[in-house]
N, C-alpha and C positions, 0 to 999 in steps of 0.2 A: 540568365538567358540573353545572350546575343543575336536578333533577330532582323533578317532583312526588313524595310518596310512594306512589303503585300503581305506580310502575315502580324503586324505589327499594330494590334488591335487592341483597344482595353475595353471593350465591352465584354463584360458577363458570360455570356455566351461563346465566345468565342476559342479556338482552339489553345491560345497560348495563354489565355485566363484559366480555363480548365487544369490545364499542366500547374498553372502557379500555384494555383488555389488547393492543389491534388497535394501536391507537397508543400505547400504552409500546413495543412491539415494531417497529411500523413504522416510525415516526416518531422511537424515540426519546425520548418524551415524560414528562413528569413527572407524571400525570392524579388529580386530584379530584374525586371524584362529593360534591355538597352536596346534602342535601334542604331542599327548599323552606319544609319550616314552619320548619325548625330555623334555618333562617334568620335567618325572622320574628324569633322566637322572640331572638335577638343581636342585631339590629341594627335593629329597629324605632324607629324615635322617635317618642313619642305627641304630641310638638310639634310634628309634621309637618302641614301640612294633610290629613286624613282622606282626601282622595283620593288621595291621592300618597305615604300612608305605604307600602304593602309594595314601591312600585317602588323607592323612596329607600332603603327595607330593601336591595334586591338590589343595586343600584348601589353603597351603602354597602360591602356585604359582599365584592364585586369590588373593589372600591378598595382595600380591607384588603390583602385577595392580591397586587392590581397593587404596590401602595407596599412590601410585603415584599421583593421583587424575592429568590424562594430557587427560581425557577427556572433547571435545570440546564442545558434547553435553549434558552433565546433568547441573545441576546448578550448584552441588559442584563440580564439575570435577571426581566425584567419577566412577569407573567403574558401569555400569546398568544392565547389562543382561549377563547371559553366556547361555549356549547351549554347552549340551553335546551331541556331535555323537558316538553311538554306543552301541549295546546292553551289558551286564556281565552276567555271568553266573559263582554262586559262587559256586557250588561246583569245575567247574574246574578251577576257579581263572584264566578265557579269558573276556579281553574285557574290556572295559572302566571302571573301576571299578566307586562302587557306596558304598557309607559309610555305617558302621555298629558301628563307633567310636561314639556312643552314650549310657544312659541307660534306651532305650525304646525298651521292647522285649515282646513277644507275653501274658507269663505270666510265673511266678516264675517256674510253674512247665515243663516249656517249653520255657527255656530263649533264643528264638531263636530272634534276636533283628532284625528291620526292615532293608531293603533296605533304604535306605534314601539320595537322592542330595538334600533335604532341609539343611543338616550338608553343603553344600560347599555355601549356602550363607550366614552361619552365620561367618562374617569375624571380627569383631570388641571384644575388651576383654571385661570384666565385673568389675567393678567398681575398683578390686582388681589388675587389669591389669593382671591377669595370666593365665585364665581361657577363653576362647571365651565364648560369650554371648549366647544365645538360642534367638536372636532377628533377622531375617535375616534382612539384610543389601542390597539384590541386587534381582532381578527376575532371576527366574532359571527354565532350562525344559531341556527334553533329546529328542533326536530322536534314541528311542531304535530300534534300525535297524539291520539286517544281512549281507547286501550288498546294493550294490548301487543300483541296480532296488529296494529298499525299501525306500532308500537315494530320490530317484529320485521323490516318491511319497510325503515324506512326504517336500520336497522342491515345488512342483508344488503344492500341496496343499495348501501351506502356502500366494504362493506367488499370487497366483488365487484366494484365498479370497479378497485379499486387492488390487484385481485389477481386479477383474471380474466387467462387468458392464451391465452386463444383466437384466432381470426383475427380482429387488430386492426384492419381495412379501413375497417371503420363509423366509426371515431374520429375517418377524414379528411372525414367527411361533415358537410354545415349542412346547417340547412332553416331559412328564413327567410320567414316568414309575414307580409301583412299585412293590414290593409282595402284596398279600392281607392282613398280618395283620394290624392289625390297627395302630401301631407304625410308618410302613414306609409311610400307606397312609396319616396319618398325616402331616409330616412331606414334601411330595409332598404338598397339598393342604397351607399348612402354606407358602412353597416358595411362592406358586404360587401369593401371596398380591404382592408382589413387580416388575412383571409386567406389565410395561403399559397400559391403556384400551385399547390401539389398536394392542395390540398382540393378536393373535390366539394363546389359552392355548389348547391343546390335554392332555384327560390321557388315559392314558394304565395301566387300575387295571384290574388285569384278577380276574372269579370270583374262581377261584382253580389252582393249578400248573400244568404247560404243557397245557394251554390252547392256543390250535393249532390259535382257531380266533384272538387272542388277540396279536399273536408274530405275523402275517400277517399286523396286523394295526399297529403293532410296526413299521415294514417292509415298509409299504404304506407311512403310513406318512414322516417317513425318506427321501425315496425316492422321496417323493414330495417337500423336502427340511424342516428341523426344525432346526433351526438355533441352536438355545440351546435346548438340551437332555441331560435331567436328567434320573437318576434309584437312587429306595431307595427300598434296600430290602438285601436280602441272594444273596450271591457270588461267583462264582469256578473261577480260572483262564479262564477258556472257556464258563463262563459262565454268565447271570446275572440270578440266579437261576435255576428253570425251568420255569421262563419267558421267556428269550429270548436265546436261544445255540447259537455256532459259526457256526450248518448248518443250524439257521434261518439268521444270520450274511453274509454269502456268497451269503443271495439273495440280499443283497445290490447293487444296480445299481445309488447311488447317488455322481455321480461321481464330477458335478458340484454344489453342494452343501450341503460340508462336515457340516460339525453338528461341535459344541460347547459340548463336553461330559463331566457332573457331574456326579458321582457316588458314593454313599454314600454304600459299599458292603466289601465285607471280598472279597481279593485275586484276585481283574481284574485287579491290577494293579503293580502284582508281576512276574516284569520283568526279576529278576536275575534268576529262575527256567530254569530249561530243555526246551524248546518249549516254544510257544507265549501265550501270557493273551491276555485278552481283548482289554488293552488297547495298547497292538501293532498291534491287527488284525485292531484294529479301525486305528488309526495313518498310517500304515503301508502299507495298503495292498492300492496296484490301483485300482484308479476307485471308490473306498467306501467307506466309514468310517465317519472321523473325520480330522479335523487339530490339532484336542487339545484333550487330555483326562486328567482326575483327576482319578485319583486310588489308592486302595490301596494294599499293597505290603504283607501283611500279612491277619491274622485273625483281625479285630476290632469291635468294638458294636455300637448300634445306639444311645450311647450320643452325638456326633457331629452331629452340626447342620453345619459342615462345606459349604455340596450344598446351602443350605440356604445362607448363610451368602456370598456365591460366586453371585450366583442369586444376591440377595440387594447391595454385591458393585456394581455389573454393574450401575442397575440402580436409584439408591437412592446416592453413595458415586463416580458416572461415574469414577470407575477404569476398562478403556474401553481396557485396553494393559492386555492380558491374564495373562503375570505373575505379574503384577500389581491387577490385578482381583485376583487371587490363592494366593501372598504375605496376601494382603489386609485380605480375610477370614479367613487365618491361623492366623492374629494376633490379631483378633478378641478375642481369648478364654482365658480364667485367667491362672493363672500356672498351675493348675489341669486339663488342657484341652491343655497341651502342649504337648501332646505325639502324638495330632493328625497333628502336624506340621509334625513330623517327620514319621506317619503312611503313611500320601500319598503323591504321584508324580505326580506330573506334565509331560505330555508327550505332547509334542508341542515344535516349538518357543515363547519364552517366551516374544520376542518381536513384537506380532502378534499384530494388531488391529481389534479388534472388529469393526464390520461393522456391523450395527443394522440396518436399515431403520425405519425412526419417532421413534425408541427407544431412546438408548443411541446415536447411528450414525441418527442424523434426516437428514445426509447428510450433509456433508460441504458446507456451504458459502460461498466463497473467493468473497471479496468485494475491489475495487477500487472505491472510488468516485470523483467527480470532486476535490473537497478538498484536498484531500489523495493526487494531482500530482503537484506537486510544480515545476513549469517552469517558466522561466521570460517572464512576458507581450510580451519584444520586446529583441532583443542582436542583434549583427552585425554577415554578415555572414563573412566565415575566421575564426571564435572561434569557441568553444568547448560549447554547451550549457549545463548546468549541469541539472539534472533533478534526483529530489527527490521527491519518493514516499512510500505511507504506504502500504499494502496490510493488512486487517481484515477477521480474519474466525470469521466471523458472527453466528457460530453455535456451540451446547454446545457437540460439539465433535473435535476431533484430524483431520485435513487439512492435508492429504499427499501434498508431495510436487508438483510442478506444475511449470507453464512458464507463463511469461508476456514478449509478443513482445510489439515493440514498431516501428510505423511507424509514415509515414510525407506526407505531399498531404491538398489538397484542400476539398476530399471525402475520404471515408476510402476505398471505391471500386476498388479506384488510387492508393491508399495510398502507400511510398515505406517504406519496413521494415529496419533500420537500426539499432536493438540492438534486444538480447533477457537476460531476465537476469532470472534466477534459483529462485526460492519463495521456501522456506526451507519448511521443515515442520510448522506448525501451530497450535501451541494449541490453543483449543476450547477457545472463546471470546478472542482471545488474537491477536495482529499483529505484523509484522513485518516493520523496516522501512529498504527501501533498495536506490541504489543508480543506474544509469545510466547516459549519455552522448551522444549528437547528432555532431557529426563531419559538422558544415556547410560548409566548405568548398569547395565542391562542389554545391549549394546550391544556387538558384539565389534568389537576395532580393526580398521579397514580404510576404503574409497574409500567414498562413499557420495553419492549424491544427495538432498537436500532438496528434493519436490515441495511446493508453492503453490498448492492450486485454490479458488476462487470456487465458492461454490456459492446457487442463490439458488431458492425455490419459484418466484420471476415467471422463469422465465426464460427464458421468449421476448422479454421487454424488455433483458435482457442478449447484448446481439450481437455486442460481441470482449469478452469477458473475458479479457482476456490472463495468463493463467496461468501462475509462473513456476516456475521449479527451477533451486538451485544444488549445486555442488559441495563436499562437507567430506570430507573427511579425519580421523577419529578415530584417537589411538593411544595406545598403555598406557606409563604414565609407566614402571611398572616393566621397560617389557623395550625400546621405542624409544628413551626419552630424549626432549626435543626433537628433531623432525624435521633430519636432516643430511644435506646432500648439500656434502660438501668438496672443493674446488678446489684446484690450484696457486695461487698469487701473491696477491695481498694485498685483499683481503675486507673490508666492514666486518658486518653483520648486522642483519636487522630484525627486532624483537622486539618483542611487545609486552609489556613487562616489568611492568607494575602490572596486568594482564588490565582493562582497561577497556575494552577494545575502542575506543577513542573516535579513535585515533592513535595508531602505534608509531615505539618509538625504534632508534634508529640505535647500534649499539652494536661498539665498536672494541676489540680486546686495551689491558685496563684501564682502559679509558675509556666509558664511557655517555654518549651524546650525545640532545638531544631533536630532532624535525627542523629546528627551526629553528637546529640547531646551538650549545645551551646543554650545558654540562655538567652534566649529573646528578651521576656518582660519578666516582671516578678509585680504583685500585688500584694501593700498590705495594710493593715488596719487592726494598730494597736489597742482601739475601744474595747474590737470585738476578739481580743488577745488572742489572734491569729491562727482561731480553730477555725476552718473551712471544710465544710463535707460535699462530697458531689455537688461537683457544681456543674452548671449545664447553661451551656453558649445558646445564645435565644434570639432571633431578629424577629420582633412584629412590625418593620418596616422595610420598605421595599431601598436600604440605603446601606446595607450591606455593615451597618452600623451594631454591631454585636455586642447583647448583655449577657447578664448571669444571675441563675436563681442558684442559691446555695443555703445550704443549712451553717448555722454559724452554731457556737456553744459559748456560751459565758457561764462560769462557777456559780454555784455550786452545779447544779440539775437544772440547766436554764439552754431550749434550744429555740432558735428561730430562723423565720424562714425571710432571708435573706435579697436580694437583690443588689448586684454590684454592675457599678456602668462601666462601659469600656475604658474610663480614666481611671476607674479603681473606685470612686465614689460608692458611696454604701447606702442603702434605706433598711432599714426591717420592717416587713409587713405583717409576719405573726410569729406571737413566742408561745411557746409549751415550756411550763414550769412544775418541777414535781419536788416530793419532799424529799428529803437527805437519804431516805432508806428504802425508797419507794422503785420498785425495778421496773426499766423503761426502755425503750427503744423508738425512734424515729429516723424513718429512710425517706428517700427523697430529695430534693424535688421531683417530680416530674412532670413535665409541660408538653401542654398539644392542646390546640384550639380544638377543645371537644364538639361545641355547637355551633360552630361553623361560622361564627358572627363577625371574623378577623381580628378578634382577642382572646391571650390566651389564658387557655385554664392552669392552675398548677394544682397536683395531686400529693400528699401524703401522707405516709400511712404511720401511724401511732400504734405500739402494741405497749401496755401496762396493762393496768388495770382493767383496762376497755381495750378493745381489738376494733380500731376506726381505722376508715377512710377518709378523709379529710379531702374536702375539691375547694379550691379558692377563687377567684378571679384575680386578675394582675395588680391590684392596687392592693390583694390582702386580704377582701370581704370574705368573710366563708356564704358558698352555694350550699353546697348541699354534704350529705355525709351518710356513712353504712358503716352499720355496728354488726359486728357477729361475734360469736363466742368460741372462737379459735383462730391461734395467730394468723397473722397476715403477711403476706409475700407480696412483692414489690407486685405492683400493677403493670398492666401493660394497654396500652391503646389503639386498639387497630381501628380500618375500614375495611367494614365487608361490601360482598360484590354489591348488594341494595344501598351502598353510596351512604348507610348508617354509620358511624363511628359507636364504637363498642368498649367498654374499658372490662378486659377480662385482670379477674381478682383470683390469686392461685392462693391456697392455702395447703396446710401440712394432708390433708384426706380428702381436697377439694377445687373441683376449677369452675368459679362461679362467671358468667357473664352477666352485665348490666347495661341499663340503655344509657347517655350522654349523660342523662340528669341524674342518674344514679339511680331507676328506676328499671324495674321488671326484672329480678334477680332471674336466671338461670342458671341450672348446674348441667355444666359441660361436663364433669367425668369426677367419679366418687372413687375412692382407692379399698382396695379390700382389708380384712379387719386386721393386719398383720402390717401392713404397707402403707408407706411415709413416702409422699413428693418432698424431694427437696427443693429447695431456692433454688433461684436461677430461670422461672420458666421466661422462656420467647416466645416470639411469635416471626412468622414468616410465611413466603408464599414457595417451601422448598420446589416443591415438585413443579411451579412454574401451568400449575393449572388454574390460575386465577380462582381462588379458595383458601382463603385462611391456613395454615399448619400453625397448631401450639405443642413445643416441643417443651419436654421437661423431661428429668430424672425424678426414678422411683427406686427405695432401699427398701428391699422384702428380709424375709430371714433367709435368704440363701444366696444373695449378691444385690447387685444392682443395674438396673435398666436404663432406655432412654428409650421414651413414646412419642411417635404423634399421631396428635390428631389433627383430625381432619374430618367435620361435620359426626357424621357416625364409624367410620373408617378409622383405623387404630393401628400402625404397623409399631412395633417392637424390634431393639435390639438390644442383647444381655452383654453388658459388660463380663470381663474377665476379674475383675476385680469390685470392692467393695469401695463406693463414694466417699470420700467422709465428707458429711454434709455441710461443712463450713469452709471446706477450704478443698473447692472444684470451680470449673467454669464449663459453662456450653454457650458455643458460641452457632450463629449460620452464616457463612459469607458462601460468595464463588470465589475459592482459592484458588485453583486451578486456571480461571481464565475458560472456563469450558463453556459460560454461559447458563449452568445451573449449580444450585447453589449447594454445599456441603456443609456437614454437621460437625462439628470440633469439640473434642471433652479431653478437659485436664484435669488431672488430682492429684495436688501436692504431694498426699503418700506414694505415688508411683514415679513421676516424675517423669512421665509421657506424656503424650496426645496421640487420640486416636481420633482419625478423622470416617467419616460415615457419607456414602451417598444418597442419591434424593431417596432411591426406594430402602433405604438403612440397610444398605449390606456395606460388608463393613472395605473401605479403600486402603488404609493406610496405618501404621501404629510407628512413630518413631522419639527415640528419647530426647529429653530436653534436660539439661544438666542444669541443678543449681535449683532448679520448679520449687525455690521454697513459697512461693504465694502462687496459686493455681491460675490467678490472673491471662487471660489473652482479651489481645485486639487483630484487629486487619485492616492492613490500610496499604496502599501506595508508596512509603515514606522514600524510598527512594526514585520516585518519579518515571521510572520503568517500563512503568502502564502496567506492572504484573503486581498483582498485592502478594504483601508480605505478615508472616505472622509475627507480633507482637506481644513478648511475655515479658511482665512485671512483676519480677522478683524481691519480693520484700528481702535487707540487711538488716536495717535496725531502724531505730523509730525517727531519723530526719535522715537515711541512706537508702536509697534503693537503685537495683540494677535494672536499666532496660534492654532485654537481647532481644535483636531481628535475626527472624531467621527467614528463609527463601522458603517458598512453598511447598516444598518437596521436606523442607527440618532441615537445612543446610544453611548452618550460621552464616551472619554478613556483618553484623555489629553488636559490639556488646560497649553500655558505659554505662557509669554510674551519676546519678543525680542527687542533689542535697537538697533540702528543703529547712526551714526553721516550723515547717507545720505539722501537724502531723499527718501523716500518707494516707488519705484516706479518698478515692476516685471514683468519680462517674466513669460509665464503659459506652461511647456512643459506636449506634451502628446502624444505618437505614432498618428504619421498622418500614415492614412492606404493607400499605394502608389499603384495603379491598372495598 
């Protein structure tokens, strides 16, 4: 902004602070308010011809800014917009001057040459380097003003466009004005193609001059609001012929819904004169008018089709920024039609926006989708969780800028707000990608949704804000460990072991793999001649410093329960040793601080001779233990909503729950006399009701099912086929990204998945080629933000294949890994703790 010094104010308050401050905020913008003399003052040159020193000053001093190019917001960094404050008046050489340094003048025999601030945007030379171009370079407008109650109008106008949010109806309205000959109603009638069928076009052709009815419906319809108003005809300063005077002009009452003014006229736009034109009564005056006027400053003919050509950029070439809109028309014309560049002015903010309703403005979009918010599944509370999101204006207009809170809770109704982060402006079909952070720290471990909302003052221009929320999972390194949910049969794990979030790795007993199936680390330990069983990644400290509990095996019938530190180092805590003939099995680890004391427990389970539970503490001591007399299925550990941690023990006709100490057995669900659970049970919170689900498969004699429960509540759905019990998996993630979670069953004899929603009807069934180990995961691995499924295809006994496939079963990677161990894996998955 170039502003004389009576309006050249930096208080707060004042009108050209408002403006600055209007567009840093709305726009975005980087904004300079210069005063005028100080100008002078830099960049005068007294070698300048005397007539033409203070505009060559101004122009100079724009060039300066333009060639710096340390603007944040255009593409090139080039300067965009200036705004001159203040009106000129040449004969007394007062006032903001406006250029005459051109050779475009009325006519030879009357070389009075135009007003012209089109000469201050053209800043660039001409091929010859010596000459400035005739090409503007920047958008340019004045608020030709006399004081600040003029200041005052044509700033609240400006600013009340682009933030009015009242009933937008008038925005779809023209009026299109002319003389009666037939040249200018042409010219009316020819704009008129290039707006949309759903604008209301009015004209105003009177049928003779000074026809009284005619400048009333001029008068009416204004008032009623017409967004864009045109005139094409004969012109006075005061007038737009005897169509419409300056005292049919003062019946103007359209205060909240200033008009867009075209005029194709000799002399409404010649502001350096004695007294006001047209186009400052429109601009200027309170309560009435216009935000924006086009004018011209002199006598000109009706060769330019310039209103035209302004009309068709709006809506054919959406140059929706007014001087973007006025740049755009003026360059339209060959050389022989460059003198109209310089015949008319622009009087407005040049960096206003057009706010059209279903035109050009069909109203902004701002869209978040589930997709758009990249959160990690699960993190530990204590950290900082990172949280990246896209924002999209969905619509083929300019997104003033706006607010996205961002809160935490169970319901968004609870929900506590802990971030808001600023959404810039937005151009039309385009987005932004921005960044936030959740401080858990205060934060008790548990299920949790991350709401997403868009919040904006315009916000009747915002019509889907698509608001999103996703699911996390926080939990306390000291008493969960990484999230475990362990299976039978062999596993590999997704991790994101560097916390980049960017992409997790694939990670197998002693072996770290990246997805594309490179090696990271390899672990080994020829003592314990490099049998490793599930092993499971464990931090009981807040240093991001990760171990591992695993089952190790030494000859003959010799197994123990293991501990390896992040350097590969090894302890044994305890060994199970049985005779040479004696049949035996031991699964496990499993680790989760049961009693809450921030060390943790490890669980497992022994079936021989005895059917044990075995619970240890971290150095080894055995706690406590439960004998029953039928096999035992891998345990699982949850928290219910009474903040109890519960270890549910699934057997082949039985789902027992127990308290932490291994005390007050329950039976959660008995199988009828025919019917075998298999392995594999979970647990989870599907349905997102804050309530336990234990989901498991059941083989009757006539196929096989898949149950949950849930308290006393039981839903069922029948497989098509028969399980075989050793070699299937069920998995719960949210695949889809939909923010509830789905059910996943594989069985190597079919060699599909069939995926099931919360309430088990059934989603999806697609093949998976090669399912010789029924093995899945879900994880992130390619960093996407969308999880992918992961199946682990057993070859042979140190060969296996991992394939990724996309969430929908549409392959993305297939490789093969080797090991010297034998393949045998933990399956990690957020267990949902109530």
């Amino acid at each position: 902004m170039i502003t004389l010094n009576d309006y050249f104010d930096s208080s707060t308050t004042s009108q050209l602070s408002l403006l600055a401050n209007h567009r840093a905020e709305f726009n975005n913008f980087d904004v300079l308010v210069a005063e005028y003399t100080n100008i002078l003052s830099y960049f005068i040159n007294f070698a300048d011809p005397q007539d033409f020193q203070d505009e060559r000053a101004i122009r100079r001093f724009i060039k300066r800014i333009y060639d710096n190019q340390r603007s944040g917001s255009t593409i090139d960094g080039h300067l965009g917009y200036v705004l001159l404050v203040g009106d000129y008046d040449k004969a007394l050489e007062t006032g903001l001057a406006t250029s005459y340094d051109h050779d475009y003048v009325v006519s030879n025999s009357f070389p009075d040459p135009y007003p012209s601030d089109y000469y201050y945007s053209c800043v660039t030379l001409d091929p010859n380097g010596v000459e400035f171009d005739e090409t503007g370079d920047l958008f340019i407008g004045r608020f030709a003003i006399d004081d600040n109650t003029e200041l005052q109008a044509c700033v609240s106008k400006t600013i009340n466009h682009e933030t009015e949010t009242g009933n937008a109806d008038w925005r779809e309205t023209a009026l299109l004005c002319t003389h009666p000959q037939t040249g200018f109603t042409s010219g009316a009638y020819h704009s008129a193609q290039y707006f949309p069928g759903n604008f209301d076009v009015n004209y105003a052709i009177p049928n003779g001059p000074n026809d009284p009815a005619n400048a009333q419906f001029i008068t009416d319809t204004i008032n009623s609001g017409a967004m864009i108003t045109g005139y094409w005809g004969h012109g006075g300063t005061r007038s737009w012929s005897q169509t419409y005077l300056y005292n049919d002009f003062v019946q103007l009452t359209n205060s909240q819904k200033s008009a867009y003014v075209l005029t194709l006229a000799c002399h409404t736009g010649e502001f350096d004169q004695e007294g006001d034109c047209m186009a400052e009564y429109f601009t200027a005056d309170t309560g009435k008018g216009g935000f924006g006027y086009l004018g011209a400053g002199r006598v000109t003919d009706t060769g330019s089709n310039l209103a035209e050509e302004a009309i068709k950029s709006i809506f054919v070439d959406n140059c929706y920024v007014t001087g973007e809109n006025i740049l755009s028309a003026k360059l339209q014309y060959t050389s022989y039609h460059t003198k109209y560049r310089y015949h008319y002015n622009y009087f407005g903010d040049p960096a206003l926006n057009l706010f059209i309703r279903d035109g050009l403005w069909e109203l902004p979009d701002l869209s978040i989708g589930y997709n758009d918010l990249v959160i990690p599944q699960f993190d530990y509370i204590g950290d900082f969780v990172d949280i990246d999101f896209t924002v999209s204006n969905l619509s083929n207009t300019i997104a003033p800028p706006a607010m996205i809170r961002f809160s935490i809770g169970t319901e968004e109704a609870s929900a506590t707000e802990f971030a808001t982060v600023t959404i810039p402006q937005i151009d039309s079909m385009d987005s932004v990608d921005l960044h936030s952070s959740l401080n858990t720290s205060n934060i008790e471990a548990d299920d949790y949704i991350i709401f997403a909302s868009i919040e904006t003052t315009y916000s009747e221009r915002f019509l889907n804000n698509n608001n999103a929320n996703k699911r996390i999972t926080l939990y306390d390194k000291f008493k969960d460990g990484y999230p475990t949910n362990t299976i039978n049969g062999t596993h590999p794990i997704v991790f994101d072991i560097n916390s980049s979030y960017a992409g997790k790795e694939i990670i197998s007993t002693g072996t770290i793999v990246a997805e594309d199936g490179t090696v990271i680390s390899h672990y080994t330990n020829d003592e314990l001649e490099n049998t490793y069983y599930n092993s499971i990644l464990y931090n009981s400290n807040n240093d991001n410093a990760f171990h591992s509990y695993c089952l190790t095996r030494t000859r003959p019938n010799s197994f123990h329960l293991t501990k390896v530190a992040g350097d590969g180092a090894t302890s044994v805590l305890h060994s199970f040793n049985y005779n040479e003939n004696e049949p035996y099995t031991v699964s496990g680890p499993f680790v989760s601080d049961l009693n809450d004391d921030g060390n943790e427990e490890i669980l497992l389970v022994e079936n021989s001779s005895v059917h044990k539970l075995h619970c240890f503490d971290n150095s080894g001591t055995a706690i406590w233990d439960v004998t029953l007399t039928e096999t035992l299925y891998d345990p699982i550990v949850v928290r219910y909503s009474n903040g109890q941690n519960y270890v549910i023990l699934p057997t082949p006709h039985h789902i027992y729950k127990y308290d932490e100490d291994g005390s007050n057995p329950t039976t959660l669900f008995t199988t009828g006399s025919f019917d075998t659970i298999l392995p594999n049970v979970i647990s989870s919170d599907v349905d997102a009701d804050n309530m336990i689900d234990i989901i498991f498969a059941i083989n009757d004699a006539t196929g096989s099912f898949i149950k949950k429960l849930e308290g006393l509540t039981e839903d069922t759905f029948s497989l098509s086929w028969v399980l075989n019990q050793n070699h299937y998996s069920i998995i719960v993630a949210d695949l889809d990204d939909d923010g509830l979670e789905e059910t996943l069953i594989s069985d190597s004899d079919e060699d599909y998945i069939t995926i099931l929603e919360i309430d088990f009807t059934q989603n999806t069934t697609f093949e998976v080629l090669d399912l010789i180990s029924p093995n899945l995961l879900i994880g992130d691995v390619t960093g996407n933000g969308i999880n992918e499924i992961i199946c682990d295809l057993h070859i042979s006994r140190d060969k296996k294949r991992i394939q990724i496939l996309s969430n929908s079963g549409t392959p993305i990677e297939s490789f093969f890994v080797r090991s010297s161990y034998e393949w045998n894996f933990p399956f990690f998955q957020p267990q949902k703790l109530k």
